[in-house]
KOLFIDO-156503 format. One line per 3 residues: their letters; for each residue z, x, y of N, C-alpha, C, O. Coordinates in steps of 0.02 Angstrom, whole numbers. Layout:
N
A	Z,X,Y,Z,X,Y,Z,X,Y,Z,X,Y ~ ...
# end
This chain:
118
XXX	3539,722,5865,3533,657,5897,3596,616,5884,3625,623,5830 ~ 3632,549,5958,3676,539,5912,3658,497,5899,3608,469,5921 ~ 3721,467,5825,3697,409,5773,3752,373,5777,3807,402,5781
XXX	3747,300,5775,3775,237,5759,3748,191,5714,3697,159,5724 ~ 3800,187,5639,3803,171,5581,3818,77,5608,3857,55,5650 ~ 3786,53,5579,3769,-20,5601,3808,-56,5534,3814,-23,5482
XXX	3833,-125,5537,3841,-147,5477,3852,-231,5500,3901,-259,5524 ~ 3797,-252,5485,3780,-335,5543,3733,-383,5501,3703,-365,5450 ~ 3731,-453,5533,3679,-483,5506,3621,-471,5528,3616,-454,5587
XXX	3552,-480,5480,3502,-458,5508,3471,-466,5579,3455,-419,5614 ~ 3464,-537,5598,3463,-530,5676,3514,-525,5716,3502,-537,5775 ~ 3579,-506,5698,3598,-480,5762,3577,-418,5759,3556,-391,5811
XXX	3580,-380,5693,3566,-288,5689,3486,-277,5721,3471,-218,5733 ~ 3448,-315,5732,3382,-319,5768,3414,-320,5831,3420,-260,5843 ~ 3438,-353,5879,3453,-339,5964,3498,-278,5962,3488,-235,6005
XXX	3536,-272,5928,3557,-202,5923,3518,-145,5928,3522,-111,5979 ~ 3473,-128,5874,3443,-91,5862,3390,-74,5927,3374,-18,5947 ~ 3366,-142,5955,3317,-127,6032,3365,-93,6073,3344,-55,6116
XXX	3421,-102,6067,3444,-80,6137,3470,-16,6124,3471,20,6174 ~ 3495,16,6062,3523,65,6046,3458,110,6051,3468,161,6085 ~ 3397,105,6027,3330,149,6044,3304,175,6089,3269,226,6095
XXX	3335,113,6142,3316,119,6216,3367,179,6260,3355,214,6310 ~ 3430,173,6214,3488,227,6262,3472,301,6191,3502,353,6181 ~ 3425,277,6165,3400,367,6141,3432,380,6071,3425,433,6040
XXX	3472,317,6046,3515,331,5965,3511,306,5926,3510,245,5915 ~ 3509,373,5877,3472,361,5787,3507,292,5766,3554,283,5804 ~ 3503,255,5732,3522,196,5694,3496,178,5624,3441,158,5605
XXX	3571,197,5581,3563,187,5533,3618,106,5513,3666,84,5545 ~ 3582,77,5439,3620,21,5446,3633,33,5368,3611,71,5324 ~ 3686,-28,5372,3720,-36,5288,3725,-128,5293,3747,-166,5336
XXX	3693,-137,5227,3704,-195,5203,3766,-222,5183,3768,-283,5173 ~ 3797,-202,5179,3879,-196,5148,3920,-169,5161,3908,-110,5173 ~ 3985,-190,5167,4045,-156,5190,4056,-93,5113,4064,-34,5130
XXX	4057,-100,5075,4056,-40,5025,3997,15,5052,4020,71,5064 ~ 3938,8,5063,3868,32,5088,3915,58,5161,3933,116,5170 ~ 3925,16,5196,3960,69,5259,4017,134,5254,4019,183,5290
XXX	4069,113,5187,4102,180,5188,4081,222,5160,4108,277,5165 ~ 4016,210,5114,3996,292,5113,3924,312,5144,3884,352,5120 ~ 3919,279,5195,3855,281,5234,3903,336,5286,3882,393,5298
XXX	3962,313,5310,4014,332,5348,4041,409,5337,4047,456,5375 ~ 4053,400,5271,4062,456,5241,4025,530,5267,4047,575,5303 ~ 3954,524,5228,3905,539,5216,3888,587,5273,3883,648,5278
XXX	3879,532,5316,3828,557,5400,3874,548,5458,3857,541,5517 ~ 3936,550,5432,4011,542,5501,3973,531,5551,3948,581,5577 ~ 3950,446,5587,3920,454,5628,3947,440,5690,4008,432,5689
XXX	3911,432,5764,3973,431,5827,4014,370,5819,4074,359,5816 ~ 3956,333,5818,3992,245,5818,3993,222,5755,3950,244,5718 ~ 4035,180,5731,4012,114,5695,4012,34,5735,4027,38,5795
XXX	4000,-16,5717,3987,-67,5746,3971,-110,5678,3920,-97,5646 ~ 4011,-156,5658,4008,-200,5609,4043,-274,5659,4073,-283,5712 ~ 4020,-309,5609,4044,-384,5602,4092,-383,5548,4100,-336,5509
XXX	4128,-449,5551,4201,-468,5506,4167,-503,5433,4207,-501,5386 ~ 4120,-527,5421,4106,-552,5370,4040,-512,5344,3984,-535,5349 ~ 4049,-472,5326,4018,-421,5272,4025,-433,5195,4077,-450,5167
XXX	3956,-420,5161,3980,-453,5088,4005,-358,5050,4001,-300,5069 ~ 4030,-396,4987,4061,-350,4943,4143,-332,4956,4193,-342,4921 ~ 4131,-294,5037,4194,-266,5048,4192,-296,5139,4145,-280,5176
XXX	4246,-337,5160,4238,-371,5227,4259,-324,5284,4303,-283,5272 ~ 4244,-325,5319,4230,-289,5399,4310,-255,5413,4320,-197,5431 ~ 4373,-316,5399,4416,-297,5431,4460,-252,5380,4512,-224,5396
XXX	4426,-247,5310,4448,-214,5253,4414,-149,5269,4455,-104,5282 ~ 4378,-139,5271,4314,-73,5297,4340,-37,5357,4332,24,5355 ~ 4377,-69,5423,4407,-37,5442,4469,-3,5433,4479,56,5447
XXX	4511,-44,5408,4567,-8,5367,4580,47,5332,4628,85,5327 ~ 4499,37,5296,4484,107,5249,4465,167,5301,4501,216,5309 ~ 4402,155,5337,4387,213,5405,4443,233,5422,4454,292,5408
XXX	4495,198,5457,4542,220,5503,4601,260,5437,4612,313,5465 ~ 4625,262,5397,4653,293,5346,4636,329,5315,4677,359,5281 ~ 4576,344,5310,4558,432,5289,4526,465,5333,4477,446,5364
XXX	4558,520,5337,4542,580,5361,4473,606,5398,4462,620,5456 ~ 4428,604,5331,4353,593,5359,4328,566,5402,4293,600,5439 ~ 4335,495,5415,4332,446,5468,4383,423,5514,4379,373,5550
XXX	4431,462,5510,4464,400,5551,4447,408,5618,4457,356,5650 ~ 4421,464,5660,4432,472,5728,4353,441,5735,4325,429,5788 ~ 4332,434,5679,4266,398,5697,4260,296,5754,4284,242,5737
XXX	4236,308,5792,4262,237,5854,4212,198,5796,4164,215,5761 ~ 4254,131,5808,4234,69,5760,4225,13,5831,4271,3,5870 ~ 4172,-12,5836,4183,-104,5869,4155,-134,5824,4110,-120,5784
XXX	4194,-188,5836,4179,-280,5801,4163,-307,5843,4183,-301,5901 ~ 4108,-360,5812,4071,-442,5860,4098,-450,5816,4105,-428,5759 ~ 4129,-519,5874,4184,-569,5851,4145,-619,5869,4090,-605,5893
XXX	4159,-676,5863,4116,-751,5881,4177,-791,5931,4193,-850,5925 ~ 4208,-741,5982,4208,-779,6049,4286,-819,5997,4290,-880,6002 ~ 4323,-794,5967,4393,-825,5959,4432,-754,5971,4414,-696,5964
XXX	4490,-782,5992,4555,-747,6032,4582,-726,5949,4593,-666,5940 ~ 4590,-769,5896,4625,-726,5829,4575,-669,5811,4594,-615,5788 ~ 4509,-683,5822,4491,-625,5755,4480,-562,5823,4493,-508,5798
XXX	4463,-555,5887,4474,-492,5906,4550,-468,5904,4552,-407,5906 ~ 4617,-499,5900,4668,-486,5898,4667,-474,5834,4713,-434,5831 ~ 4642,-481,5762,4647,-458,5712,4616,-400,5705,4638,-355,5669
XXX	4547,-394,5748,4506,-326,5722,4560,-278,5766,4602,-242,5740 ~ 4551,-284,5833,4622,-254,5848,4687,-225,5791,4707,-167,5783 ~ 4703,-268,5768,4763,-235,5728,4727,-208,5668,4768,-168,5645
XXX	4698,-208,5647,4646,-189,5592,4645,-94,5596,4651,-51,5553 ~ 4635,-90,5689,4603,-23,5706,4550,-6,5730,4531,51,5743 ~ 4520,-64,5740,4448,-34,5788,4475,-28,5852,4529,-46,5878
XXX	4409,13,5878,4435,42,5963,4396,-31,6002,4417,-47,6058 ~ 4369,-52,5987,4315,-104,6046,4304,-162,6004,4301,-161,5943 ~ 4295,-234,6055,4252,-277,6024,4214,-303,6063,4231,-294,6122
XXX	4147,-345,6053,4094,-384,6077,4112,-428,6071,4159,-429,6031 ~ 4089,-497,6102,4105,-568,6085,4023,-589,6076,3979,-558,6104 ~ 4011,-641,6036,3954,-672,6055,3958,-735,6086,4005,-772,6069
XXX	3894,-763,6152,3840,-703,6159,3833,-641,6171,3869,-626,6220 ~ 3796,-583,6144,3799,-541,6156,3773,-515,6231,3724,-541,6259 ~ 3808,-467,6256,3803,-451,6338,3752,-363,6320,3772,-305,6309
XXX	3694,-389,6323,3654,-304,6335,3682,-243,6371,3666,-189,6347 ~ 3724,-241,6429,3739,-210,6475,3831,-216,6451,3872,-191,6489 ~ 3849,-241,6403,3926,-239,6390,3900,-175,6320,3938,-128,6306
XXX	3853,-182,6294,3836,-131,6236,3824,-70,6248,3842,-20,6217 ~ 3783,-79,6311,3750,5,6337,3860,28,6378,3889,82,6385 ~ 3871,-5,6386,3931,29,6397,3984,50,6347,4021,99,6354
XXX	3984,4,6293,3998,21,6240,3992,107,6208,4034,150,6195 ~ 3908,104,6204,3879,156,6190,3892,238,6256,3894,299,6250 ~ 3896,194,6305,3894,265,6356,3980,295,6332,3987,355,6320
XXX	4022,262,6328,4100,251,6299,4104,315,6261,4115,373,6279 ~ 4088,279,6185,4084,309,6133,4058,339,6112,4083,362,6060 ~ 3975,370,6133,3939,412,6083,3896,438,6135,3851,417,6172
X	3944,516,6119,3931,565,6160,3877,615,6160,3874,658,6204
# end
C-alpha cells in the first residue's frame, strides 16, 4: 500500500488524513521533526508532508536532513506554508519538491498525491 509519513498540527493532520484515506493511502504520522527522521528512515515512505514549525527538530531543518542522506533523499517532501511568499521560497531552498498554502485546497492535495505517490 502506498504510505505518506505526515508531520503536522493535529487538526490540520485530521483533513489530511480524510482525504489521504479516501485516495487509498496508509498514513502514518510523527509528532516531531526528530520522530519524522526516523519514522522516514524506518518505512522510506512515498511522501512526506510536514509543516515549518515542528517541535524538537523544525520542518525546514528535517528537510535538510531527508534531502542529504542517501536513505531519503529521493524521498518527495511538501510543506504548508501559511500563504507567505518567504517561507515557500525558503522551504523551496531547503529542498522540498511541493508546497500547500493555507487554506487548504482538497483537490490541490489529491494532486499532490496523484504527483507523488505512485
Amino acid at each position: 500500500m502506498r504510505k505518506v509519513l505526515l508531520a503536522l498540527a493535529d487538526a490540520l493532520a485530521i483533513d489530511f488524513e480524510r482525504i489521504l484515506r479516501e485516495e487509498a493511502v496508509e498514513v502514518v504520522r510523527a509528532s516531531d521533526g526528530q520522530e519524522l527522521l526516523d519514522l522516514a528512515k524506518e518505512l522510506l515512505p512515498d511522501l512526506i508532508i510536514l509543516e515549518r514549525k515542528l517541535p524538537v527538530l523544525d520542518g525546514l531543518s528535517a528537510i535538510l536532513l531527508l534531502k542529504n542522506d542517501p536513505q531519503t533523499e529521493k524521498i518527495p517532501v511538501v510543506v504548508v506554508c501559511e500563504c507567505k511568499e518567504k517561507q515557500e521560497e525558503d522551504a523551496t531552498d531547503a529542498g522540498c519538491d511541493a508546497y500547500l498554502t493555507r487554506p487548504l485546497n482538497p483537490d490541490k492535495i489529491k494532486e499532490i498525491i496523484k504527483n507523488y505517490v505512485r
